[in-house]
N, C-alpha and C positions, 0 to 999 in steps of 0.2 A: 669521301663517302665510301669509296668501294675500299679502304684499308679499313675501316671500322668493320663493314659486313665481312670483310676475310676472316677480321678477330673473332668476330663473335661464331662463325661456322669454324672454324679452328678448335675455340676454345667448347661448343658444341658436342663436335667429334669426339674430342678427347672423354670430354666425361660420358658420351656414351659405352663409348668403349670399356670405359669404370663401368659404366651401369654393367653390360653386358657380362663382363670379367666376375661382377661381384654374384650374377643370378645364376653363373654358370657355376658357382663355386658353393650355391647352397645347395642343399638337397631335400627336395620336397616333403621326404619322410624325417626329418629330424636328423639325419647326417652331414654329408658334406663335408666342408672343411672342418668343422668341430667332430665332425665322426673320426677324423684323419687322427687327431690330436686326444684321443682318450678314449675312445669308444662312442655308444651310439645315444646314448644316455643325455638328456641336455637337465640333470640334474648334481650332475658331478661341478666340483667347483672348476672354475674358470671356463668348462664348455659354454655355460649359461650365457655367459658375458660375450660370448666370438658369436656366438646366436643372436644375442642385442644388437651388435655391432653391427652386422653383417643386413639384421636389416634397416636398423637406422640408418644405414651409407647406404643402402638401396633407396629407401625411400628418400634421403634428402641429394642422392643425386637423381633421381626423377624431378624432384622441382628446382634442381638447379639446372636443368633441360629444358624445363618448361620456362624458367624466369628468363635465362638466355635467349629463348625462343621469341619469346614475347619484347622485349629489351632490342633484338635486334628487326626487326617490325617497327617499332616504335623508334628508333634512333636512324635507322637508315632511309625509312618514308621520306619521300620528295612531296612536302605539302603542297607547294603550285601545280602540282598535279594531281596527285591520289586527291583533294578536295576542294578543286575549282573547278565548278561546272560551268562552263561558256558554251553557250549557243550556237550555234555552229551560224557559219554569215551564210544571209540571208542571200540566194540569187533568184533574179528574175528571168522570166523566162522569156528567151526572144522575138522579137513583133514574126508574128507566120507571115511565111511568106505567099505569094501567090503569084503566079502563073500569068504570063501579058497577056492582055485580053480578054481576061476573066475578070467577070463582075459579084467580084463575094461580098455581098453587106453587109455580113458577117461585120468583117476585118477593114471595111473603109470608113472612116469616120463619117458621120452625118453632119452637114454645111446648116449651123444654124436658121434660120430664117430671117431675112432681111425685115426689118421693122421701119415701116414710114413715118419722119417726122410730123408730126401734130404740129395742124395748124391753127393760128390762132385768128 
């Protein structure tokens, strides 16, 4: 189990890092890396397209984060745990004690009453 959840925070990391790489390389106003490459225009050919790109690989590495995230939750869960609830055992609590020479009636049992045979 723990080599499965290494991969998957591994493999995680990595594409955050992409995320992070790809948001740092657009530019909010319409530049960025396509600004770098022809000016600031994303009407010129081929700018259009590193604009598509750039955020279609943003957006589908955000749900390749979330899938991973979720995937590794679901595959590394210890069901006998995370979903068995057992009752914790039950203890009793111990007969009280009491002090020699103390008469608690409390805590002494009461001596039934003796019952006389019937006679016939």
């Amino acid at each position: 189990m723990g080599t499965i959840f290494t991969l998957f925070m591994v493999l995680i990391m990595i594409a955050s890092i992409l995320l992070i790489i790809m948001v740092m390389a657009q530019n909010p106003k319409g530049g960025g890396l396509s600004g770098t490459f022809g000016g600031t225009s994303s009407a010129q050919f081929g700018v259009q397209r590193t604009n598509d790109f750039m955020e279609k690989a943003t957006w589908t590495l955000g749900a390749i984060i979330v899938l991973l995230i979720l995937l590794s939750v679901v595959l590394t869960a210890k069901p006998s745990t995370a979903f068995k609830q057992t009752a914790p055992a039950r203890q009793e609590a111990p007969a009280p004690q009491t002090a020699p020479g103390t008469n608690n009636s409390a805590t002494m049992p009461i001596p039934a009453p003796a019952t006389a045979p019937a006679d016939k």
